[in-house]
C-alpha positions as CSV (number, residue, x, y, z in Angstrom):
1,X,0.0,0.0,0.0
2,X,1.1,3.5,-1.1
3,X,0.5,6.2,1.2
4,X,2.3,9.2,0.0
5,X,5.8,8.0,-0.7
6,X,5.3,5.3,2.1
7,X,5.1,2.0,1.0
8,X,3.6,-0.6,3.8
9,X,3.0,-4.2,3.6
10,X,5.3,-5.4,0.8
11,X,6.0,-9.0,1.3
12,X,9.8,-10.2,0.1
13,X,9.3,-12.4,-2.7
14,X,10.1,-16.5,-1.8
15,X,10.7,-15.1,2.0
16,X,8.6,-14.5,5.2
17,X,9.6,-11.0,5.2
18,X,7.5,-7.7,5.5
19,X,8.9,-4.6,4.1
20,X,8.4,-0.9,4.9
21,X,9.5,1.7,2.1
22,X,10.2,5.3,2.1
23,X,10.6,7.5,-0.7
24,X,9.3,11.3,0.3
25,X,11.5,13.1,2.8
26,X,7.9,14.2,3.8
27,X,6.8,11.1,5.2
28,X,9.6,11.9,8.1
29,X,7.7,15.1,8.8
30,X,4.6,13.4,10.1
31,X,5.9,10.2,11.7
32,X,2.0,8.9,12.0
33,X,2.9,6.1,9.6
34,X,6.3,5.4,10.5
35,X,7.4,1.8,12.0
36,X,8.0,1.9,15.8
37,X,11.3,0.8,15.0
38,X,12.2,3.7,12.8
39,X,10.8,6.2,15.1
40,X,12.8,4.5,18.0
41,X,15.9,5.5,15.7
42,X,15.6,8.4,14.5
43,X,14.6,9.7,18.2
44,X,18.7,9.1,19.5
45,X,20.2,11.2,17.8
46,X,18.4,14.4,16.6
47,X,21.1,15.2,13.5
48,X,20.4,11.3,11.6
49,X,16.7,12.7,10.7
50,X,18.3,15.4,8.5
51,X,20.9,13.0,7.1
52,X,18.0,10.6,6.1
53,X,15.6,13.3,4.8
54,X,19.0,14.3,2.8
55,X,19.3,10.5,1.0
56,X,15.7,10.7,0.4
57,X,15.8,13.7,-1.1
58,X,18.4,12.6,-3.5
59,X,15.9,9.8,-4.5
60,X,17.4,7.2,-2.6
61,X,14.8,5.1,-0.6
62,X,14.8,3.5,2.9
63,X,13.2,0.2,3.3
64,X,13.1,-1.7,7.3
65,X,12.6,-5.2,6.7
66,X,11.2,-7.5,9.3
67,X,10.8,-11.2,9.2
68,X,7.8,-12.7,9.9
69,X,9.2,-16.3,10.3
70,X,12.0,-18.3,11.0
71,X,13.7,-20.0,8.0
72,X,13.6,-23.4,8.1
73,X,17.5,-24.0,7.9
74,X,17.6,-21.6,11.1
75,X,15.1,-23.7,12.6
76,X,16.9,-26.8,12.5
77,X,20.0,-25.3,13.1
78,X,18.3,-24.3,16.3
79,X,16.9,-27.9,17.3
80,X,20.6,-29.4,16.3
81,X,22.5,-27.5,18.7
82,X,20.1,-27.9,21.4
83,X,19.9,-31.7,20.8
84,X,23.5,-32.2,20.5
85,X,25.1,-30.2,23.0
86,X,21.9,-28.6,25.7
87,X,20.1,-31.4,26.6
88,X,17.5,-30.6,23.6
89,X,16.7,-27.8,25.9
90,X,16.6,-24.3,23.9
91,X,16.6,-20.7,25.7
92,X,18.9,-21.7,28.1
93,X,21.5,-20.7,25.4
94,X,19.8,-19.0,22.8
95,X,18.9,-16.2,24.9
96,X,22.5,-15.3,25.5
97,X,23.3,-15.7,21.8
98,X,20.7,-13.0,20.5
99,X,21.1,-10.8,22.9
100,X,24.6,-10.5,24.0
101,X,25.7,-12.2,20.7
102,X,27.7,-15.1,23.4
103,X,27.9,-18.4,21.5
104,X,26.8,-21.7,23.5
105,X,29.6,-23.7,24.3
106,X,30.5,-27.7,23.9
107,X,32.7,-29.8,24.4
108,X,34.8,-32.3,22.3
109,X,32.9,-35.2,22.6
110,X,30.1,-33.2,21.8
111,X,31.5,-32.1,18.4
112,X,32.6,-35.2,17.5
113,X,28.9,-36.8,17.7
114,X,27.8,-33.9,15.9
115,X,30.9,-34.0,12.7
116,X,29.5,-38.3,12.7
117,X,26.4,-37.2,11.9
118,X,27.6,-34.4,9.4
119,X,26.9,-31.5,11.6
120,X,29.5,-28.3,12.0
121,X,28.1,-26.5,14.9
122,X,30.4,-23.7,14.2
123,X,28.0,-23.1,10.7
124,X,24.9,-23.5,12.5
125,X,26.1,-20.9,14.9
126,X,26.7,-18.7,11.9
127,X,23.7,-19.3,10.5
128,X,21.8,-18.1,13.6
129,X,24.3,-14.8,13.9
130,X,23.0,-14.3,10.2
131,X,19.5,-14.1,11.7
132,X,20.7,-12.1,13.9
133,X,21.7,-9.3,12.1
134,X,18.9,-9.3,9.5
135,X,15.7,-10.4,11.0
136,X,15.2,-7.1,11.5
137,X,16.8,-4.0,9.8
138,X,17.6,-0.8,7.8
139,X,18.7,-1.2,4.2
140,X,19.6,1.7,1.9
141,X,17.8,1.5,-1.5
142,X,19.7,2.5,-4.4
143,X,18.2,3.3,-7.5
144,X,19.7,3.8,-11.2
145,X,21.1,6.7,-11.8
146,X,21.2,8.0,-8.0
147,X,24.4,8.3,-6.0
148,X,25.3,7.6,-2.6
149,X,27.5,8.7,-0.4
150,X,29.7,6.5,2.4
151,X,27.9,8.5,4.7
152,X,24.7,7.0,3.7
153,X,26.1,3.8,4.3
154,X,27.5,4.8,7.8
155,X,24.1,6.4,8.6
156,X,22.5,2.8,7.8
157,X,25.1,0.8,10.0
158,X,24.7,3.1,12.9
159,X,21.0,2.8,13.1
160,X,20.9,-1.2,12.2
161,X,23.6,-1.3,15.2
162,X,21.2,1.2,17.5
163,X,18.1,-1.4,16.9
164,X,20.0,-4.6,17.7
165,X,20.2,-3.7,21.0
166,X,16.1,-3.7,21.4
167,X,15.5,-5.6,18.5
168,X,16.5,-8.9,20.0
169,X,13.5,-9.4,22.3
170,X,11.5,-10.1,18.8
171,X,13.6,-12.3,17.4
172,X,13.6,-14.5,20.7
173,X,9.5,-14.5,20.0
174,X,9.8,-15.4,16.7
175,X,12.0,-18.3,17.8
176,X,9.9,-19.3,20.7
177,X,7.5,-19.4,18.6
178,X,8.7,-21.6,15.6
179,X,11.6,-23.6,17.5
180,X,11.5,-24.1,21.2
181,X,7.8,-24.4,21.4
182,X,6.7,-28.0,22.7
183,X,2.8,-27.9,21.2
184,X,0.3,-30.3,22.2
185,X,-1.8,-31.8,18.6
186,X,-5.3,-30.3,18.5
187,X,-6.6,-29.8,15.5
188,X,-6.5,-33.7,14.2
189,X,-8.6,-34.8,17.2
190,X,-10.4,-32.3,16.9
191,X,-11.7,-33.6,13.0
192,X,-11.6,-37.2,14.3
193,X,-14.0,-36.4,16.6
194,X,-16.4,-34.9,14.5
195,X,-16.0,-37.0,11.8
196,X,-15.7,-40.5,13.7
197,X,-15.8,-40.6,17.3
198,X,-19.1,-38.9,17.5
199,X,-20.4,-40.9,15.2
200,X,-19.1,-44.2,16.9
201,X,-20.1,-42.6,20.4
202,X,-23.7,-42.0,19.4
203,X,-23.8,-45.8,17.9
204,X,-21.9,-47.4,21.5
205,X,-24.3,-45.0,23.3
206,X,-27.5,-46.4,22.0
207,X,-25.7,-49.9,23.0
208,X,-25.0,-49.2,26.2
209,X,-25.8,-46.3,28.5
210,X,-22.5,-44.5,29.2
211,X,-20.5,-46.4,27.0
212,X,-20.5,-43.3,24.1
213,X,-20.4,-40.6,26.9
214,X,-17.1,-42.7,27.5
215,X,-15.4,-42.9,24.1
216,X,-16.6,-39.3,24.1
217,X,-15.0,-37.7,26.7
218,X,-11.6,-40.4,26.5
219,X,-10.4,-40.3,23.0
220,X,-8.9,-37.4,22.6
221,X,-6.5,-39.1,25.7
222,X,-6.1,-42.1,23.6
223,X,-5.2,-40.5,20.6
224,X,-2.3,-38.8,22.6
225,X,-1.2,-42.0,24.5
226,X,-0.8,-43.8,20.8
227,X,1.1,-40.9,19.3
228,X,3.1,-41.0,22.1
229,X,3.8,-44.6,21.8
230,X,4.9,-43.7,17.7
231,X,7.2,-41.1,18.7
232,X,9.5,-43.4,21.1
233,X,9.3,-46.5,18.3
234,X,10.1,-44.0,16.3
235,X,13.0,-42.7,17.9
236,X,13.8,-46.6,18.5
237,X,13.9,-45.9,22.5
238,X,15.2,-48.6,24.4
239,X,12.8,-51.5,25.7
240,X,13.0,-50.8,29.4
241,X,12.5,-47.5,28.6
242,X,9.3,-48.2,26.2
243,X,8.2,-50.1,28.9
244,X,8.5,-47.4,31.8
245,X,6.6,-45.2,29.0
246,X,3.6,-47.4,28.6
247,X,3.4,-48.0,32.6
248,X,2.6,-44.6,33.5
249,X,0.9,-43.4,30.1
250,X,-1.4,-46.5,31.7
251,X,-1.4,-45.1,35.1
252,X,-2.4,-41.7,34.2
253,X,-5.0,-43.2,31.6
254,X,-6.8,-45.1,34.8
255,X,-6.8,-41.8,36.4
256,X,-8.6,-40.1,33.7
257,X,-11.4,-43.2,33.8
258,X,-11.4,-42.8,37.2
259,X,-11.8,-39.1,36.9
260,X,-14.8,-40.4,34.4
261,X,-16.5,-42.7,36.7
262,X,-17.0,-39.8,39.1
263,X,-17.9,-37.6,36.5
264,X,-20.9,-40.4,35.3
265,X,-21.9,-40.6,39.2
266,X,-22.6,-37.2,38.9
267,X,-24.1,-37.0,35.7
268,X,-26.7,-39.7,37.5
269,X,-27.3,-37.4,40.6
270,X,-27.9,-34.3,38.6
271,X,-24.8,-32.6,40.2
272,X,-24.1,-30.9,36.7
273,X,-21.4,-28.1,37.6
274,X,-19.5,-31.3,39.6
275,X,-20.4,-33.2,36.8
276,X,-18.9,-31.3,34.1
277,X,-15.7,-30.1,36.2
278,X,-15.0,-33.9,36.9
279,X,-14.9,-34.9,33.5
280,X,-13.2,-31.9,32.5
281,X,-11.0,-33.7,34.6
282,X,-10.7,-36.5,33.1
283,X,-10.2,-35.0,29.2
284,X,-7.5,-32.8,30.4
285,X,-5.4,-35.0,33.2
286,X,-3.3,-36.9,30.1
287,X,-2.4,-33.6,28.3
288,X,-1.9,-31.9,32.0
289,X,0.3,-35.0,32.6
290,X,2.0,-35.0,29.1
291,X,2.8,-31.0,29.9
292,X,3.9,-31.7,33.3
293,X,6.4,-34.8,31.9
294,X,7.9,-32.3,29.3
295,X,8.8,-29.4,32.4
296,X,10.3,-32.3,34.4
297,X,12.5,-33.2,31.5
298,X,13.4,-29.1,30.6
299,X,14.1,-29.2,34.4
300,X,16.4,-32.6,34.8
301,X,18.6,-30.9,31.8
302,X,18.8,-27.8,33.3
303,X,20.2,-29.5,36.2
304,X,22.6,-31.7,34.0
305,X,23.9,-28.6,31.8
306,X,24.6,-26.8,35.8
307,X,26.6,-30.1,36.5
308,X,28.6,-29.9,33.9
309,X,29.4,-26.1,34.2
310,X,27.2,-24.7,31.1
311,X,24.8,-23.3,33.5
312,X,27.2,-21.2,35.8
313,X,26.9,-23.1,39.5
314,X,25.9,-19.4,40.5
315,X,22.8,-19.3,39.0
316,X,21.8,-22.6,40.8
317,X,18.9,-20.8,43.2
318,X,17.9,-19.2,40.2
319,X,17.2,-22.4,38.6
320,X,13.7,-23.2,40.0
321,X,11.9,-21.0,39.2
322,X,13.3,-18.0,37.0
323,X,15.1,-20.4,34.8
324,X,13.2,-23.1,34.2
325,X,10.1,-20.7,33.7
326,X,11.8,-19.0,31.0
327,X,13.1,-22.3,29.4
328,X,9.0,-23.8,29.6
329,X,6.8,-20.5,29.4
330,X,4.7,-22.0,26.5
331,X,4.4,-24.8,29.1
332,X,2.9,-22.8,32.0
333,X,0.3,-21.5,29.6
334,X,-0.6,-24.8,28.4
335,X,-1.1,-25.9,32.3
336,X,-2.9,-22.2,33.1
337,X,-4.8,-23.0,30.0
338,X,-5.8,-26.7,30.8
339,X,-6.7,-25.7,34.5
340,X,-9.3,-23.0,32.7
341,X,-10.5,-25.9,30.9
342,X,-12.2,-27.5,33.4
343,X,-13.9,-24.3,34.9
344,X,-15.3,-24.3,31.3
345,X,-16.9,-27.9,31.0
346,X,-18.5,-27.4,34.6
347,X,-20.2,-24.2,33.2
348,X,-21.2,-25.8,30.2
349,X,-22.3,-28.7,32.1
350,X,-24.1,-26.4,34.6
351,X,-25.8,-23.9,32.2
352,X,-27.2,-26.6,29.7
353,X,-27.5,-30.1,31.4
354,X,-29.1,-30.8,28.3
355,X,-25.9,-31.4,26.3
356,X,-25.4,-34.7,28.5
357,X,-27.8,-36.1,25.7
358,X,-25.7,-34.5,22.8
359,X,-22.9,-37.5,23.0
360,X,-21.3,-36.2,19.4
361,X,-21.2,-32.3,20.6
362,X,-19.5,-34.0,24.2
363,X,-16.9,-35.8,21.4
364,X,-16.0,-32.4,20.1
365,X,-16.0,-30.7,23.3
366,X,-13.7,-33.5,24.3
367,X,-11.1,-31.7,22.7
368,X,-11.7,-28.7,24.6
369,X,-8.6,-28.9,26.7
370,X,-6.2,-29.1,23.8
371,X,-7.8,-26.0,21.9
372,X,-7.8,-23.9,25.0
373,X,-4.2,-25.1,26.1
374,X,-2.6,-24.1,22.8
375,X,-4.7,-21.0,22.5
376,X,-3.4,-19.9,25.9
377,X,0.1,-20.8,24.6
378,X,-0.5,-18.3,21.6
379,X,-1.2,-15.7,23.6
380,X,1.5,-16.1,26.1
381,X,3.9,-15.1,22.6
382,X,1.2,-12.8,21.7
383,X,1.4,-10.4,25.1
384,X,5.0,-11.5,24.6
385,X,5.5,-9.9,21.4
386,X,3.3,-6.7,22.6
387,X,5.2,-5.9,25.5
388,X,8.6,-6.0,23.4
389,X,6.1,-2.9,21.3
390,X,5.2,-1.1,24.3
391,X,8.9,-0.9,25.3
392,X,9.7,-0.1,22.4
393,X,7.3,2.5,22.3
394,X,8.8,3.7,26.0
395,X,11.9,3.8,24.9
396,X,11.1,6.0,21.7
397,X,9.1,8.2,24.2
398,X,11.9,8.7,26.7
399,X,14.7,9.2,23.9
400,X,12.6,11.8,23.3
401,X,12.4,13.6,26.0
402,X,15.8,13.3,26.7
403,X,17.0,14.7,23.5
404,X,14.1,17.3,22.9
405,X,17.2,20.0,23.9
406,X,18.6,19.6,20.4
407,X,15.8,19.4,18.4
């Protein structure tokens, strides 16, 4: 979109990249329009306006590019050094590396696993300080026939190097986001419960009374167990450890029929709210325990990278809770969200008993916990993202102020 010599919105061809163009020096006058991040610039140092109303004025343009997404090389550059050296265990490092530009550190061993299987680590560091420096950024657009001075290009450096200092905090959202976020499936039980288990629910409910309200309310935890079970063949786990799965995937399956068999005692008694918070219960207790699994493993690592000094032995009070709640924040929203949950169903159950009858809308509802777990782990890296704009926006606002003076 053109709006008078400012150019929003244009996506970089074959990339996830948004671009904002400038071509009239006049678009500087009234910032209005002007990207946070430009603003935020421009506002340290009073003299850099002029210098970039001079380049546009010679018909130069400025375009700031921002990434949307993380490319797919980065991502797996990402997953490989936290795999091979961090105990698959992400922020612990990355955080350090896009913010004070520190690289992660391994050992030999380490590196020679990782050269076996093909891997430099040094190039997927590299590839990761690329991302660095260009997820988001300045560029100075040259057109034929216009020239440009080394002062342009010094302007440019000095305000790409004045936004990587705040920049960071988006690009550690954007990574959360794509890389070190553990998501819990939603949407495929979601369209097997609507198109079979309801259907096979309704039919074992006409059967037997309870049996559909059953299937209903557990599949979505069977589909989870079995997925589970793929994953570790998959990774070709070790037997006794494939067994140890299976036992307490089992345990906390009984728990959720348990959980059930309250839930259907209620159900009989006409205790609705009780009756729809106790099979909440039981829909949500194997993705609650699935969650709670994955922060005990973040946490055991963290305690293994502290052993062997990659985690500074300083930091060890800071471990629990600072640590590992910035290692599993995606986590703690899918637990917050999974807890809300089960307020839900009781409401549900409580404001229209009726839908005790409605055994397909109970398989769809089923799913509830899932939907509402992920959705809370989107906005934890929504609010995320918006508090990196409203300091941001602080910043720009106090920069202001502070050099108001030499305007």
């Amino acid at each position: 979109m053109n709006v008078g010599g400012l150019w929003e919105g244009v996506k970089g061809q074959g990339q996830d990249t948004d671009w904002t163009v400038i071509q009239a020096p006049s678009v500087l006058a009234s910032n209005a329009n002007l990207p946070l991040e430009l603003k935020y610039v421009l506002s340290l140092r009073p003299s850099r306006q002029a210098l970039v109303n001079q380049m546009l004025e010679r018909g130069c343009g400025l375009g700031i590019s921002k990434q949307t997404r993380v490319p797919e090389r980065t991502s797996q550059a990402v997953e490989r050094i936290a795999n091979l050296t961090h105990e698959g265990l992400t922020y612990c490092w990355l955080e350090n590396l896009v913010r004070l530009n520190q690289e992660p550190v391994w050992n030999q061993a380490e590196q020679d696993a990782a050269s076996a299987q093909g891997i430099n680590l040094k190039e997927e560091i590299d590839l990761l300080k690329d991302l660095r420096e260009t997820h988001c950024r300045f560029a100075l657009l040259k057109f034929p026939g216009i020239q440009t001075t080394q002062q342009d290009e010094a302007c440019i450096k000095e305000m790409n190097q004045d936004l990587s200092a705040v920049s960071a905090a988006r690009l550690l959202n954007l990574l959360r986001g794509q890389v070190s976020a553990w998501k819990l499936p939603w949407f495929l039980p979601l369209l097997l419960a609507a198109l079979i288990v309801g259907p096979l629910a309704q039919w074992a409910e006409s059967l037997l009374s309870g049996s559909g309200l059953l299937i209903a309310i557990l599949m979505p935890s069977v589909y989870l167990i079995a997925l589970d079970w793929y994953k570790a063949y998959a990774k070709a786990k070790a037997p006794w450890l494939m067994r140890r799965l299976v036992i307490w995937d089992l345990v906390a399956l009984a728990g959720a029929v348990l959980c059930f068999i309250v839930g259907y005692l209620f159900v009989q008694g006409s205790h609705w709210y009780l009756a729809g918070m106790a099979l909440g219960v039981s829909a949500m207790l194997i993705p609650m325990y699935y969650v709670l699994r994955h922060i005990k493993r973040s946490w055991v690592g963290l305690q293994r990278l502290m052993a062997i000094g990659k985690i500074s032995p300083s930091l060890e009070q800071a471990i629990w809770p600072q640590s590992l709640l910035e290692q599993e924040r995606g986590s703690v929203a899918r637990v917050t969200g999974l807890l809300i949950s089960i307020i839900i169903m009781g409401w549900l159950f409580g404001t229209y008993p009726s839908i005790d009858g409605k055994i397909w809308l109970l398989a769809i509802l089923a799913g509830l916990p899932l939907v509402i777990a992920e959705l809370n782990a989107h906005f934890e890296l929504w609010l995320d993202k918006w508090f990196y704009t409203r300091k941001l926006k602080k910043l720009w606002q106090q920069a202001i102020i502070l050099t108001s003076d030499a305007w």
